[in-house]
C-alpha positions as CSV (number, residue, x, y, z in Angstrom):
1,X,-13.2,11.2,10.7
2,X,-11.3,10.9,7.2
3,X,-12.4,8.8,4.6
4,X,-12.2,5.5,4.4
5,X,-11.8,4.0,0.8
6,X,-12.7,0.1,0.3
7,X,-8.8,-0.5,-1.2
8,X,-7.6,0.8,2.6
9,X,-9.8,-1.8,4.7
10,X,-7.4,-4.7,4.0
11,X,-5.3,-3.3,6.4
12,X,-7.0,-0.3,8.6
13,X,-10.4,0.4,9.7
14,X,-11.9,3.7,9.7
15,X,-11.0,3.9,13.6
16,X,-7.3,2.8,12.6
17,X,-7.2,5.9,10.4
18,X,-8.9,8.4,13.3
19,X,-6.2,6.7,15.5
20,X,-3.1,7.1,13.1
21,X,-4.1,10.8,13.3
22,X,-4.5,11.6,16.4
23,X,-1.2,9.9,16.9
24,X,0.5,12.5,14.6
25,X,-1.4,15.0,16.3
26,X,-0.2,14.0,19.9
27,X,3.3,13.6,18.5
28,X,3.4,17.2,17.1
29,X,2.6,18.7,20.5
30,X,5.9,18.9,21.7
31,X,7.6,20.1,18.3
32,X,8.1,22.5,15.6
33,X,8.1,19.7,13.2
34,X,5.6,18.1,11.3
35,X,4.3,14.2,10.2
36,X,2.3,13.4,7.9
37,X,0.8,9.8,6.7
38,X,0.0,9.3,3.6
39,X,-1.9,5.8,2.1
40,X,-2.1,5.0,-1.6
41,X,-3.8,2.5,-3.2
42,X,-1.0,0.8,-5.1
43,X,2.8,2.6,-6.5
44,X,2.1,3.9,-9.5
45,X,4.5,2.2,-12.7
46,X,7.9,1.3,-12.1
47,X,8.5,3.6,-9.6
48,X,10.5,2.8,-6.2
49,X,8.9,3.7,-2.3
50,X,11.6,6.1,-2.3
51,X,10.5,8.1,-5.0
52,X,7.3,8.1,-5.0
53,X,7.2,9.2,-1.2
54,X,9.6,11.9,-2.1
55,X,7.1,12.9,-4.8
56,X,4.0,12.7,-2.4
57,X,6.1,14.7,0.2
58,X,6.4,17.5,-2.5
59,X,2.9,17.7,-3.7
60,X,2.1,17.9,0.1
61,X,4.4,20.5,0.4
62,X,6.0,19.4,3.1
63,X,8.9,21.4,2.5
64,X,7.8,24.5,3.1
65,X,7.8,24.5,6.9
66,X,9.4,26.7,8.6
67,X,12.6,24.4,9.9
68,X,12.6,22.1,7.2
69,X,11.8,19.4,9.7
70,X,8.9,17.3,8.0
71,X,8.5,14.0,8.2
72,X,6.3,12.1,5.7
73,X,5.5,8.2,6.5
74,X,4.5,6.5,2.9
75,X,2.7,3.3,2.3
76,X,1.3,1.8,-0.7
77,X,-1.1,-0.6,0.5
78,X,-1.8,-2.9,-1.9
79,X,2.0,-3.4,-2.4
80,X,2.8,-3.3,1.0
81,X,5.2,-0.8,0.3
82,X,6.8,1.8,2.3
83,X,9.1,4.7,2.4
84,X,9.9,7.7,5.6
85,X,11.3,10.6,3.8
86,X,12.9,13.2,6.2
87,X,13.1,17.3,5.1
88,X,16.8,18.1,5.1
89,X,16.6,19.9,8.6
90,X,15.5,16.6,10.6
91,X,17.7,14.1,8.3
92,X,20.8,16.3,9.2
93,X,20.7,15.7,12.3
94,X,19.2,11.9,12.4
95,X,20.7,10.4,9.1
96,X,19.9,7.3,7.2
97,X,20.3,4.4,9.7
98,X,17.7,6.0,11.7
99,X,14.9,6.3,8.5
100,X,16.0,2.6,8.1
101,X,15.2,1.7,11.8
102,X,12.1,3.1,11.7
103,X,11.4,1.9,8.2
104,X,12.4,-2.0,9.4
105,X,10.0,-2.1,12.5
106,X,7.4,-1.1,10.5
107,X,7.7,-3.7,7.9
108,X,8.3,-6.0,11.0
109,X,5.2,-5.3,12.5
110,X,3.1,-5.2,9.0
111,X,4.3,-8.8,8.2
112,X,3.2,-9.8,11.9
113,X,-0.4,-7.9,11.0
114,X,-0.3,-5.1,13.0
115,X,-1.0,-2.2,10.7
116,X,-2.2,0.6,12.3
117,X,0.8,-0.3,15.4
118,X,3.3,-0.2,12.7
119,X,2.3,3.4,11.9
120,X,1.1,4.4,15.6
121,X,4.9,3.4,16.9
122,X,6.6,5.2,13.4
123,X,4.9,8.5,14.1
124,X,5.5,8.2,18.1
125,X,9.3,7.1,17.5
126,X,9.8,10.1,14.8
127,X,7.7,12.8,17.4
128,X,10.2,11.7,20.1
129,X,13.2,12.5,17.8
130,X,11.3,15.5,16.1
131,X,10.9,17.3,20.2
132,X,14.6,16.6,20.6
133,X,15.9,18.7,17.5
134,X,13.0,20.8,17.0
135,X,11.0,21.3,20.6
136,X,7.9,23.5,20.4
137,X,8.2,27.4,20.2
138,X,5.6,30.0,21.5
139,X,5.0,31.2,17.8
140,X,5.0,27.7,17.2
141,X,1.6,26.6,14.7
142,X,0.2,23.6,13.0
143,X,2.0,24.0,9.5
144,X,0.3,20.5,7.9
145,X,-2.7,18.9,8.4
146,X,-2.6,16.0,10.8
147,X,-5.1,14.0,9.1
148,X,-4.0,10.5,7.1
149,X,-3.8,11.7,3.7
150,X,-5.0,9.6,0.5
151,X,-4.4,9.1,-2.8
């Protein structure tokens, strides 16, 4: 079970966060690539979604798998922010609309109050395009964590 902070309980319980993961989880079966969501409390500054996911997806080191195919789902929950940033390997071959498709059902569902089924549908839309790209090798391993990361 991960940790469940009071400022994420607006929006997810601690079983919302067990099931976000095990979502990532059953979405990576099928691929070499990797998800990972990551919660913050508010953006920090002046910053932009954008650049603060790409930031998060950094420290995480999300780049360093093997294919370049990690995909980092960002939301600042307080703010009611969010940003999918894409490794170069994966956005190559999906491109921008698709980030913004993903990114707008999300915000679609969060604004209708369903939280957790904004993040459980992301992952499971981006593991369905992650196992077309990048299916699962023998050698294959679990490069990231698939727990709901927090900061």
């Amino acid at each position: 079970m991960v940790k469940h902070p009071r400022w994420t309980r607006a929006l997810f319980t601690a079983e919302d966060l067990d099931a976000i993961a095990a979502t990532v989880a059953g979405a990576e079966r099928g691929t070499s690539g990797e998800i990972r969501v990551h919660l913050e409390r508010r953006l920090p500054g002046a910053t932009t979604p954008m650049a603060r996911a790409t930031a998060v997806f950094d420290r995480l080191t999300m780049h360093a798998t093997a294919d370049r195919n990690g995909v980092l789902i960002y939301l600042a929950v307080e703010d009611r922010k969010l940003a999918i940033v894409g490794d170069v390997g994966v956005h190559a071959r999906v491109g921008d609309e698709y980030w913004q498709r993903v990114r707008d059902e999300m915000v679609e569902r969060m604004r209708a109050g369903a939280s957790r089924d904004a993040i459980v549908r992301a992952v499971m839309d981006v593991g369905l395009v992650l196992r077309k790209f990048f299916p699962r090798r023998p050698d294959d391993r679990n490069e990231l964590s698939d727990e709901v990361s927090l900061s």
